[in-house]
C-alpha positions as CSV (number, residue, x, y, z in Angstrom):
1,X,12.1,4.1,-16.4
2,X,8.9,4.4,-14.2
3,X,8.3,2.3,-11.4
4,X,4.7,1.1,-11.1
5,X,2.0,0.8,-8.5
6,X,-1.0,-1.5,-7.6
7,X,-4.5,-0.1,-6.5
8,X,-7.9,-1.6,-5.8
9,X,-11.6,-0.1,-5.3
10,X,-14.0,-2.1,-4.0
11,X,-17.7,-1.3,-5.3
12,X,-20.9,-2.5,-3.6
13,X,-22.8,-3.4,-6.2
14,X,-25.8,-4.7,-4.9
15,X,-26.6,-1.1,-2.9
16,X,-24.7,0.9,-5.8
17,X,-22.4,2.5,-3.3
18,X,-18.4,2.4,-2.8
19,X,-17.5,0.0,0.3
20,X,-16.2,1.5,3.0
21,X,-14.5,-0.1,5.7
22,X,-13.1,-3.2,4.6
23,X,-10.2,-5.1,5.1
24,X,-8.0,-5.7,2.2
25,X,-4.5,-7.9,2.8
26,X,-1.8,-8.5,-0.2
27,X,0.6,-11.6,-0.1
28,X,3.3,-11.9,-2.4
29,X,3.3,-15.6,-3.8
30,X,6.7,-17.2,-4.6
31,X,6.6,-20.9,-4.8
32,X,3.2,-21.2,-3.5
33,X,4.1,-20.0,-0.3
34,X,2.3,-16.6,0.4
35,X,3.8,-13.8,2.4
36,X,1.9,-11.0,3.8
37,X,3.4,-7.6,3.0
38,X,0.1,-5.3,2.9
39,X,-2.8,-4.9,5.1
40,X,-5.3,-2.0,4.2
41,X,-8.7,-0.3,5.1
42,X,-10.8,0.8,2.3
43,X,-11.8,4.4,2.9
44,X,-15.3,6.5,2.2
45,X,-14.3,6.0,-1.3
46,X,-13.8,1.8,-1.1
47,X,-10.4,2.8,-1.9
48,X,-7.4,2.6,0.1
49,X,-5.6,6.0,1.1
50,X,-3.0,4.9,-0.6
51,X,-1.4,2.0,-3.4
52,X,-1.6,-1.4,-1.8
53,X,1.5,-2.2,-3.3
54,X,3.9,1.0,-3.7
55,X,6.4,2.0,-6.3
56,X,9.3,1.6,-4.0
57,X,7.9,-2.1,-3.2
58,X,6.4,-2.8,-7.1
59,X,8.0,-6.0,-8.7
60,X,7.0,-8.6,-11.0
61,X,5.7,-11.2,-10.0
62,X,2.5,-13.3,-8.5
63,X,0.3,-11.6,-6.0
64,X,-3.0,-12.6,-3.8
65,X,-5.5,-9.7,-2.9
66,X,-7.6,-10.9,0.0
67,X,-10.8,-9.1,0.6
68,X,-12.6,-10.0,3.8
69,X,-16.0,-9.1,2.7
70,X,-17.7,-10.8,5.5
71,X,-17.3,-8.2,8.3
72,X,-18.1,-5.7,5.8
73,X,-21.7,-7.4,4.2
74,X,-22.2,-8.0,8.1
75,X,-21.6,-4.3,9.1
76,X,-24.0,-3.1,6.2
77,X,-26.7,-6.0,6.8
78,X,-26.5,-7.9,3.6
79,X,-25.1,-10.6,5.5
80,X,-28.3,-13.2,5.3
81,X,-28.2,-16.5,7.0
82,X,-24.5,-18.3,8.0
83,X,-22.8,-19.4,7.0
84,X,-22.1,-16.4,4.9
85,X,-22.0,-17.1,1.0
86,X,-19.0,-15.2,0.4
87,X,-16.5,-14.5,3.8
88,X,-13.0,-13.9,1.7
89,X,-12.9,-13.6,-1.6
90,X,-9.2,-14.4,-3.1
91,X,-7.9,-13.2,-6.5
92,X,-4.9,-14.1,-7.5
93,X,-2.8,-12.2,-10.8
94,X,0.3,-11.4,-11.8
95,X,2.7,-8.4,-12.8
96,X,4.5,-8.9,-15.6
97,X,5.5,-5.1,-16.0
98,X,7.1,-3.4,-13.4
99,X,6.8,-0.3,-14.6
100,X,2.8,0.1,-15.5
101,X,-0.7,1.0,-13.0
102,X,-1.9,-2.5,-11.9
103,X,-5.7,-1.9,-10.9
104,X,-7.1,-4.7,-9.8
105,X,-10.9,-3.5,-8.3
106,X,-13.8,-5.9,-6.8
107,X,-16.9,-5.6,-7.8
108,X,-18.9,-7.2,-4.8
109,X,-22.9,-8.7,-4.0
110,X,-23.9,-10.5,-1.3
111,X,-24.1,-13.4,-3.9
112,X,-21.6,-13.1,-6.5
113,X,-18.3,-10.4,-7.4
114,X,-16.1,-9.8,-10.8
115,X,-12.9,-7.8,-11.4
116,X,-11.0,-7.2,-14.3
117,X,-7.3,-5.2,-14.8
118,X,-8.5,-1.5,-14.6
119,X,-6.7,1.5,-15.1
């Protein structure tokens, strides 16, 4: 059977541009206790160079993405007054089949985001 694989893209949609540059951690939640086991940069693209969670690492299961938008609405200027509206934006989902593409992208504003399961 395939093994699956998780991916993001994070879209800047209040200048209509991918978002470069920004910091992206994954926890694995078990229990309500989160443990760290990614830590990624988007690229050029807003993607990261590679899947934030791996086939070799892919399991069912409850996960957090963590996007630190601050720095990156700072670094572009759409930062406004602080405290910052949105810093870090959370979203939490879960796997239930270990062998499909999760994509799980942010769609970001100074103001507001959305996601959805891509593909």
């Amino acid at each position: 059977m395939a093994q699956g694989f998780l991916t993001t893209h994070v879209l800047d949609t209040g200048r209509g541009l991918p978002a470069p540059g920004l910091v992206i951690v994954l926890f694995r939640i078990t229990q309500d206790v989160r443990a760290e086991i990614a830590r990624l940069t988007t690229n050029a693209d807003g993607r990261t160079d590679a899947p934030i969670l791996p086939q070799d690492d892919f399991a069912v299961g409850t996960y957090e993405l963590e996007f630190h938008v601050g720095d990156y609405l700072r670094a572009t200027g759409q930062n406004g007054a602080d405290p910052l509206f949105l810093d870090t934006v959370p979203i939490r989902f879960g796997i239930s089949d270990a062998a499909a593409h999760y994509h799980v992208p942010l769609l970001l504003s100074p103001y507001g985001y959305s996601t959805y399961r891509g593909s």
